[in-house]
C-alpha positions as CSV (number, residue, x, y, z in Angstrom):
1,X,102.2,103.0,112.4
2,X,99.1,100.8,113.3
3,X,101.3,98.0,115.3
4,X,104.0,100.5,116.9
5,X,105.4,98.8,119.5
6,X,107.6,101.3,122.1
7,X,109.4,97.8,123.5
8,X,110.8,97.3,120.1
9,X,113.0,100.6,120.0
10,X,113.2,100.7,124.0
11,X,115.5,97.1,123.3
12,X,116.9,98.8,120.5
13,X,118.3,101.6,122.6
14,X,119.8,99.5,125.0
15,X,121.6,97.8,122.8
16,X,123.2,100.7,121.4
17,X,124.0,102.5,125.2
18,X,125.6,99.2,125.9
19,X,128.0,99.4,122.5
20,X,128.5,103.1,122.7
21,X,131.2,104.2,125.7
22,X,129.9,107.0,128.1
23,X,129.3,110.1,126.1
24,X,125.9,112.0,124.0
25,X,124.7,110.4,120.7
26,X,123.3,112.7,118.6
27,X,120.1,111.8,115.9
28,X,118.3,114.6,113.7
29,X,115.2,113.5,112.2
30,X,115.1,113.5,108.5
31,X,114.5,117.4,106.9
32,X,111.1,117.9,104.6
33,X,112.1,118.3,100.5
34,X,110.2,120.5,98.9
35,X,108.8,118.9,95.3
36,X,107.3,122.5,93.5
37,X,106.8,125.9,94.9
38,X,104.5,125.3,98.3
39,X,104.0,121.3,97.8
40,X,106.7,118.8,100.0
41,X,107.8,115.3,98.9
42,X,105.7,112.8,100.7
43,X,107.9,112.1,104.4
44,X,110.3,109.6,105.0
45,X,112.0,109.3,108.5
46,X,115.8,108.8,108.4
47,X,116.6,105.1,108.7
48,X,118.7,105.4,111.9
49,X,116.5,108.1,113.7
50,X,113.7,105.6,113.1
51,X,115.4,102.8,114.2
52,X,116.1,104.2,117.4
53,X,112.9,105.9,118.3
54,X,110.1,104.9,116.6
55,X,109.5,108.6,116.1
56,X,107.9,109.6,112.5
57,X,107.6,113.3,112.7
58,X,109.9,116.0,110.8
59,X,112.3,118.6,112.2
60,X,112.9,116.3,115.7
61,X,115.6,115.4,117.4
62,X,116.8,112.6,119.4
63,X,119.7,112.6,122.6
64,X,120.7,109.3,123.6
65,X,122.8,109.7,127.1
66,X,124.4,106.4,128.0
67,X,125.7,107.7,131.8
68,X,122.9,110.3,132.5
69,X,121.0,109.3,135.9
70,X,117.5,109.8,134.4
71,X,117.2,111.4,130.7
72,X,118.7,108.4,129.0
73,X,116.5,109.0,125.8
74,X,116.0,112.6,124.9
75,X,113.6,114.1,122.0
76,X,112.9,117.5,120.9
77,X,109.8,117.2,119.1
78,X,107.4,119.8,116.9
79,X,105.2,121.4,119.5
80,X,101.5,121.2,119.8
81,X,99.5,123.6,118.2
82,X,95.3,122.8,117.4
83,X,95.5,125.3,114.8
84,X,98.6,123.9,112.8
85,X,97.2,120.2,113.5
86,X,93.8,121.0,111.5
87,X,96.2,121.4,108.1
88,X,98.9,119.2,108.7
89,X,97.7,116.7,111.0
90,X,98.0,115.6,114.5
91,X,101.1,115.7,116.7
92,X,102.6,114.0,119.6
93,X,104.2,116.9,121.7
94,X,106.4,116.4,124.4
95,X,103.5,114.9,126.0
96,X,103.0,112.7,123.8
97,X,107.0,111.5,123.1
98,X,106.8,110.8,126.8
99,X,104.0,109.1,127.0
100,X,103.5,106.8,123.8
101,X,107.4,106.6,122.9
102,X,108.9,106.4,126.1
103,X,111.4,109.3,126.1
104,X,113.0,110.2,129.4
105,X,112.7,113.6,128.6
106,X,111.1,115.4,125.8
107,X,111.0,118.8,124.9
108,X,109.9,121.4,122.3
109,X,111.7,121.9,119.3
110,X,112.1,125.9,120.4
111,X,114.2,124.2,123.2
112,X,116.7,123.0,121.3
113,X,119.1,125.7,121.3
114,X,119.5,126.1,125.0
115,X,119.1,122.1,126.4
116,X,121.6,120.3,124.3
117,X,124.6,122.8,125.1
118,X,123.7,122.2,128.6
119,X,123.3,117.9,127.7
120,X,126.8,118.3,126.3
121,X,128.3,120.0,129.8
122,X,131.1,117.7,130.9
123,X,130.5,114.9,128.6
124,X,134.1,113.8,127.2
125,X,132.5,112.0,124.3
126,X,130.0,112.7,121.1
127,X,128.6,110.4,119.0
128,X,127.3,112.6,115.5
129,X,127.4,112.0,112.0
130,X,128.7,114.8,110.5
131,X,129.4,115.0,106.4
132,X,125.3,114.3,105.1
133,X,123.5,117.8,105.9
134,X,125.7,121.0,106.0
135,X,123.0,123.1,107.8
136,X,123.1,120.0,110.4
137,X,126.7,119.9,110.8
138,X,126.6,123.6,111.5
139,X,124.6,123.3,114.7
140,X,126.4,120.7,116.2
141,X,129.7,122.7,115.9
142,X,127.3,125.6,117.3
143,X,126.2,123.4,120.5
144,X,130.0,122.6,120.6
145,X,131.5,126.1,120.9
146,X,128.4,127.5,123.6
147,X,129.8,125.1,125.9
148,X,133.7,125.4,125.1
149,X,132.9,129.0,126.1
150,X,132.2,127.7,129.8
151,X,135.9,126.9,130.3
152,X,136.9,129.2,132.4
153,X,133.3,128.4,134.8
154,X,134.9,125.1,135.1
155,X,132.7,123.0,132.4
156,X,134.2,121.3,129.7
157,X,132.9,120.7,126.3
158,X,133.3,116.8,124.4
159,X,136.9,116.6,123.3
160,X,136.1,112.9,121.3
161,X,133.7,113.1,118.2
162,X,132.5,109.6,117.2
163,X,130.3,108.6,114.5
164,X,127.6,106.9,115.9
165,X,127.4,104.8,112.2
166,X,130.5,102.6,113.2
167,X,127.3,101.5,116.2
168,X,124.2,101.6,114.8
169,X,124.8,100.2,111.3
170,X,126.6,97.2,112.5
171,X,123.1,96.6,114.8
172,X,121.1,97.2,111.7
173,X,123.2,94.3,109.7
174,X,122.4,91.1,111.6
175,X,118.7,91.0,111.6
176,X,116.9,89.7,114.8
177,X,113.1,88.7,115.1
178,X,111.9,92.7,115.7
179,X,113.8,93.8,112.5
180,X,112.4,90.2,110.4
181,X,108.7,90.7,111.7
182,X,108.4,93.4,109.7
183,X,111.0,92.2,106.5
184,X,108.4,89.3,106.0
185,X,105.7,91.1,106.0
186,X,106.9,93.3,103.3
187,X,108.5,90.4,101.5
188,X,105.4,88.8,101.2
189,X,103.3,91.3,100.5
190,X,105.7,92.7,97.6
191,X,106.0,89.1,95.9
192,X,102.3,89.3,96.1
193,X,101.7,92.4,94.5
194,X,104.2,90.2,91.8
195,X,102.0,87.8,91.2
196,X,99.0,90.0,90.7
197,X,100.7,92.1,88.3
198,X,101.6,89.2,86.2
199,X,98.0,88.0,86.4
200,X,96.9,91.4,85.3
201,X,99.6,91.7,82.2
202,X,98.2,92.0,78.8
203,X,99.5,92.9,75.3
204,X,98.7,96.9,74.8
205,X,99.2,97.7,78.5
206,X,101.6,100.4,78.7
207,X,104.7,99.7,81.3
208,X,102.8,101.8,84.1
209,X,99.3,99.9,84.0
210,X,101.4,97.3,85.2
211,X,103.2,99.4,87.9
212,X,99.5,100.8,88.8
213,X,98.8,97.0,89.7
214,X,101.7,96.2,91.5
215,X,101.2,99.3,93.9
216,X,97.4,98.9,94.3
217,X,98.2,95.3,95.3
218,X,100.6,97.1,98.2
219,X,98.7,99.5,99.3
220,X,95.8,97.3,99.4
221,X,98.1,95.3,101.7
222,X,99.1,97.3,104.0
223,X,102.0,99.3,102.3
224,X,102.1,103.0,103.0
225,X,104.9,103.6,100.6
226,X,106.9,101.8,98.3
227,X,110.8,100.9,99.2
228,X,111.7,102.7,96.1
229,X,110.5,103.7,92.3
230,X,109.6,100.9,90.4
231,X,111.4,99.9,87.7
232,X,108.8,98.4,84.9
233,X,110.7,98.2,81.7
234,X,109.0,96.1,78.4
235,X,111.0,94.8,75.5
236,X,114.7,96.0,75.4
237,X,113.7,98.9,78.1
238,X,115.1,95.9,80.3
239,X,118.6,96.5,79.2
240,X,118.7,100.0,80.8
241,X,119.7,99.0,84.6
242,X,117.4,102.0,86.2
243,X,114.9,102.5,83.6
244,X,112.1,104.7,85.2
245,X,110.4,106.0,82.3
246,X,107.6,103.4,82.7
247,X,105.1,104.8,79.9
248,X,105.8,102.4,76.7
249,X,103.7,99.8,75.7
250,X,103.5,96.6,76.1
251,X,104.1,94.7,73.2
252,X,103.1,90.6,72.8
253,X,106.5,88.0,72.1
254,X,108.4,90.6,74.1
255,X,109.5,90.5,77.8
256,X,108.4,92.7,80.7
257,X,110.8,93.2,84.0
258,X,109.8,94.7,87.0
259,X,111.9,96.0,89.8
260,X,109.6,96.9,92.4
261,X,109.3,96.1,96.1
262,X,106.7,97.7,98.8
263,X,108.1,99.1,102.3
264,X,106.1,97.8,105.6
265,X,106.7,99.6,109.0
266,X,110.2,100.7,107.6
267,X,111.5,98.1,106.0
268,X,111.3,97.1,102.3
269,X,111.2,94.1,99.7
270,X,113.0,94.3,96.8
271,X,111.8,91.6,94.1
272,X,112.4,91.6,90.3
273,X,110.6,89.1,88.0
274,X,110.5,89.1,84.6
275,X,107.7,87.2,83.0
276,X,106.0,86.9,78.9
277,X,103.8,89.6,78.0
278,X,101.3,87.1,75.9
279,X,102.1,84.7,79.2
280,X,104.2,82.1,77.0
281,X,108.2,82.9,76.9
282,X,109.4,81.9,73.2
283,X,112.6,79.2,73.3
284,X,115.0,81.9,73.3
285,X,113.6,83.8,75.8
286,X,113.5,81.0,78.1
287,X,116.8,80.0,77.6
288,X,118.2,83.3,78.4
289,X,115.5,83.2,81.5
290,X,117.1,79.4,82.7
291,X,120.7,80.6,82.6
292,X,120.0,83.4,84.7
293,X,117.8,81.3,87.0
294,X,120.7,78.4,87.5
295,X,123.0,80.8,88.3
296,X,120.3,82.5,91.5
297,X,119.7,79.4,92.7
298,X,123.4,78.7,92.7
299,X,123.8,81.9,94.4
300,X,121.3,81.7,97.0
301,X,122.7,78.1,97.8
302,X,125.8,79.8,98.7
303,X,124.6,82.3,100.9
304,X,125.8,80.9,104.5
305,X,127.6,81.8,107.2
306,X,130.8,82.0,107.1
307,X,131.5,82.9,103.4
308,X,132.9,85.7,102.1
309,X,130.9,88.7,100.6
310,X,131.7,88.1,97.0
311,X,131.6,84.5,96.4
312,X,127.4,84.6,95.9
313,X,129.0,86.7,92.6
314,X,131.5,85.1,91.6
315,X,129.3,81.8,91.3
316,X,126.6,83.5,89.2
317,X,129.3,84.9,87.0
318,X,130.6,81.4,86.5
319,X,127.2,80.5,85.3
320,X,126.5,83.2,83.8
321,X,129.9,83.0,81.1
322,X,128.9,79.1,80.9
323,X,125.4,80.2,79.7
324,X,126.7,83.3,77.4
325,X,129.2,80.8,75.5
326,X,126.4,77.8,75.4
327,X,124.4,80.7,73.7
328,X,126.8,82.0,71.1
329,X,126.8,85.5,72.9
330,X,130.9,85.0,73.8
331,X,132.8,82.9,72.3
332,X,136.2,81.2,74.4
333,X,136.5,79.3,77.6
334,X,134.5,80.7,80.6
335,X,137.2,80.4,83.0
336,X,139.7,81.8,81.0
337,X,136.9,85.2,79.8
338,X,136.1,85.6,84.0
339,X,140.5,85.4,84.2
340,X,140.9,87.8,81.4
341,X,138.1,90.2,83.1
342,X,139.8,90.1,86.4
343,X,142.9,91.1,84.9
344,X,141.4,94.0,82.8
345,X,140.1,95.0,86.2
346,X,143.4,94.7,88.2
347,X,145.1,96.6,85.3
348,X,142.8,99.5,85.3
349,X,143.1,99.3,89.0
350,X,146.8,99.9,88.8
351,X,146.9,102.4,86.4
352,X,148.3,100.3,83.9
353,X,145.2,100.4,81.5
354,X,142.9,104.0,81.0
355,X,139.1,102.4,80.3
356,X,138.8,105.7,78.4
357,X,141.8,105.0,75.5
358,X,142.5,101.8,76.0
359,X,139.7,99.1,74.6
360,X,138.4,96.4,77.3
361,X,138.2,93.2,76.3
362,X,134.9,91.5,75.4
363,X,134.1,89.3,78.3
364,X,130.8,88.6,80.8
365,X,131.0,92.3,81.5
366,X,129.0,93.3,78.6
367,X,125.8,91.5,79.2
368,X,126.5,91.2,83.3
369,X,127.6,94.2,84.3
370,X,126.3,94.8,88.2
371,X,127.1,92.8,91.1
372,X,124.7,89.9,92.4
373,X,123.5,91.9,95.5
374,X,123.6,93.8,98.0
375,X,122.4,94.7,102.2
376,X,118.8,94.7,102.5
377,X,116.1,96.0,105.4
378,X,115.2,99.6,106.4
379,X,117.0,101.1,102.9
380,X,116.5,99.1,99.8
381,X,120.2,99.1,99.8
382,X,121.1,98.9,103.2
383,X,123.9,100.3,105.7
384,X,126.8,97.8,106.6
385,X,130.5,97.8,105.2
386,X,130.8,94.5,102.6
387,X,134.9,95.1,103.6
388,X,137.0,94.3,107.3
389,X,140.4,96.0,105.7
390,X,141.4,93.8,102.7
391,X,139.0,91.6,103.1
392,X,135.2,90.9,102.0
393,X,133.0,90.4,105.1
394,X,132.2,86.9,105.8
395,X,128.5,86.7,105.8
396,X,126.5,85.9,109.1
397,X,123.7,84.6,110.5
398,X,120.8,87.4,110.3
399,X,122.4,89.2,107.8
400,X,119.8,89.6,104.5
401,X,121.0,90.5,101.3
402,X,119.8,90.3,97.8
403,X,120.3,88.0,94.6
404,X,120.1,89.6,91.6
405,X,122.1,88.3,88.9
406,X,120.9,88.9,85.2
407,X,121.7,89.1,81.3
408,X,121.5,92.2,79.5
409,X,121.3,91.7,75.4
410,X,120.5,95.1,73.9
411,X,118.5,95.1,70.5
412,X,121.2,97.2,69.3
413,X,124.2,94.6,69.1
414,X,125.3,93.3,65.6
415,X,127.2,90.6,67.1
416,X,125.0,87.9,68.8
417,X,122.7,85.8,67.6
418,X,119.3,88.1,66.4
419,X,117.1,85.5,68.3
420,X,118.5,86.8,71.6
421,X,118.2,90.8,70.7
422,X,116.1,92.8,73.1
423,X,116.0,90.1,75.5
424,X,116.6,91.3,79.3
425,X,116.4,89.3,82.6
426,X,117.3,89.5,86.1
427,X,115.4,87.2,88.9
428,X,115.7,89.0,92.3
429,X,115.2,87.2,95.5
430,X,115.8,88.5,99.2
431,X,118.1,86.2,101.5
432,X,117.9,85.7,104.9
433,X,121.3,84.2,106.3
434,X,120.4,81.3,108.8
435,X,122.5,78.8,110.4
436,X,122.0,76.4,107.8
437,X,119.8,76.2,104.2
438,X,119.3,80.2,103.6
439,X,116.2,81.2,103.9
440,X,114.7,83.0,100.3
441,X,111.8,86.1,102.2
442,X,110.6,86.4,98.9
443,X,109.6,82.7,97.9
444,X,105.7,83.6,97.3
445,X,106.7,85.2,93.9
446,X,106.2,83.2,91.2
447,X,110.0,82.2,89.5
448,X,110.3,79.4,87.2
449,X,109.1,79.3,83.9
450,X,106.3,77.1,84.8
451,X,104.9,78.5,87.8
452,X,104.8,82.1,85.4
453,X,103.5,80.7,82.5
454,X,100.6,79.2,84.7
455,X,99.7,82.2,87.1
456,X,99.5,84.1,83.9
457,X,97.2,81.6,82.6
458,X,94.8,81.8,85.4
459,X,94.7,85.8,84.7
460,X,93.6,84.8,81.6
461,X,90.4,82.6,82.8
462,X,89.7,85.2,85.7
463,X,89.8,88.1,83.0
464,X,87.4,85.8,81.0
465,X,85.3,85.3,83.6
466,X,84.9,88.9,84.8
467,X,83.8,89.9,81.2
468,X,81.5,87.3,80.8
């Protein structure tokens, strides 16, 4: 990464010594996938490794020693090997994990087997996350049992096992200027690359021209990768949640969505805007667009400190069942269709209704039927528990979440109004909890009907221009 910065994981580290009690944390790096036959998926650290160490390349690991007199950070790294490097590229060594990532100690990865045994001597605790990677999970308990077998020589093996999670995913929640230097850079880039791609739309594009523009814009940026396939779904292609097809066309008086958010020096974006094709929304379309809208803004307004995980959704429902009655999509009182969901959902909670025989009621649920967010920053959707027991977490300053609420009317229904059929939206912003008026990351991306309708007009004139 061009601005690593070894102060930003040094502090991260210290952090996490000084919430961990004396014991060994264990990290593995991320294991290659293969894709075909001899070819690997491009890489992608783990999150947590990452977060700790700064440290990109496969097949390492990483000790962090809270009580140890001088190896407090520990990495077993690939070796160095000239030969190897001309194929697959240069690598940092155990020199190098010393010298440009600050480790304590570092080792080869042929090391492995015999140093962490002998790291885990007399510690009582260890900090592992066991339950992801079978083959992982299976050296640990090795490393275990080699010293257990010391007994009787008087050394003792780690008698607690902690998951280092309950730590390092509570840091990675609350947000602090290391973490957001690199969030608004990706959330700026990414509603960028938004813009553009809107600029760029024309009738007879297929779904992935449009994706092809979005990540040229990224990588143009500064993006090495993107935070996580694009969604780019034309027409009533919006109404499948995680359409990743992405080859129809583009068709004018129809609506195009995209999903799609670029990743920059770990963490991502995630942005959805849904704009005209032809760069004018009919009525309909823009009152379908408005509802969903009122109830983001409504959302985001409601993003503070202090209140509970769920209330951001329960307000965009609320607008959402106003808007789907003012529409003729339901038909009733909104407060008493969100009651009559909440009880459907209680019910089939407490056994006393099967979703499979029993027929759910019609309510918000079948045009709305995902929640308004969710944790945002090195994963698109990020570690942190939304639960303390019973209750939704209260939101906090430097948490960042997303708001995505949206309306779903599939061309097949026979039983709204046809104007409506095909039409899906969802406006997705990224939230920065502050101490007072929440901050939107992603604010560069055009939103309301007006500012889309003119950035697609000026695509028009500098199209012109460039044919002239």
């Amino acid at each position: 990464m061009s601005d690593f910065n070894a102060d930003i994981f040094k502090r991260r580290r210290a952090e996490f010594m000084k919430r961990m009690q004396p014991g060994v944390a264990i990290f593995p790096a991320a294991p290659e996938a293969r894709r075909n036959n001899d070819v690997y998926f491009e890489y992608r650290q783990d999150s947590d490794f990452y977060y700790l160490t700064g440290f990109e390349e496969p097949g390492s690991l990483c000790l962090i020693i809270k009580d140890h007199p001088e190896h407090k950070f520990i990495l077993f790294v690939p070796p160095r090997d000239k030969s190897m490097e001309i194929w697959h590229g240069r690598r940092a060594g155990p020199e190098g994990a010393r010298s440009v990532y600050k480790a304590d100690a570092a080792y080869a990865l042929d090391e492995i087997e015999k140093m962490v045994p002998d790291y885990l001597k007399n510690q009582l605790r260890m900090y592992a996350h066991f339950g992801d990677d079978a083959a992982f999970d299976d050296r640990v308990t090795g490393w275990l049992n080699k010293v257990r077998a010391m007994k009787r020589l008087g050394i003792n093996a780690p008698t607690e096992i902690h998951d280092p999670s309950e730590i390092i995913h509570e840091m990675r929640l609350v947000k602090n200027d290391d973490d957001l230097h690199f969030l608004r850079k990706a959330a700026k880039l990414g509603a960028g690359a938004h813009r553009h791609a809107m600029m760029m739309t024309r009738p007879g594009m297929y779904e992935y021209e449009v994706q092809a523009e979005f990540e040229y814009f990224s990588k143009r940026g500064g993006s090495h990768r993107l935070g996580y396939p694009s969604i780019v779904a034309a027409g009533d292609n919006a109404n499948i949640l995680h359409y990743h097809e992405n080859n129809a066309p583009c068709k004018d008086g129809d609506l195009i969505l995209m999903d799609a958010g670029c990743e920059v020096g770990m963490y991502t974006c995630d942005i959805t805007r849904c704009w005209p094709i032809n760069g004018k929304f009919t009525p309909a379309q823009r009152e379908v667009y408005d509802w969903v809208l009122k109830a983001q803004l409504a959302s985001i307004e409601l993003s503070r400190p202090g209140v509970p995980w769920q209330d951001p959704h329960w307000k965009s429902v609320e607008v959402l069942t106003e808007g789907m009655v003012a529409m003729g999509l339901l038909k009733g009182d909104p407060k008493e269709i969100i009651a009559t969901q909440k009880q459907w959902d209680e019910d089939v909670k407490n056994k006393k209704k099967d979703p499979k025989t029993d027929k759910a009621p019609k309510t918000y649920r079948e045009f709305y039927m995902h929640n308004t967010g969710h944790w945002l920053g090195m994963d698109v959707h990020d570690v942190g528990k939304y639960r303390e027991g019973e209750q939704w977490r209260k939101l906090a300053k430097g948490n960042v979440l997303t708001v995505e609420p949206g309306i779903y009317i599939s061309a097949e229904r026979d039983d709204v109004p046809r104007k409506y059929l095909g039409i899906g939206v969802r406006i997705e912003d990224d939230v920065l909890v502050t101490d007072g008026t929440p901050e939107v990351l992603t604010k560069d991306a055009p939103k309301t009907v007006e500012e889309i309708e003119k950035v697609m007009a000026e695509g028009k004139k500098t199209l012109a221009a460039a044919l002239k």
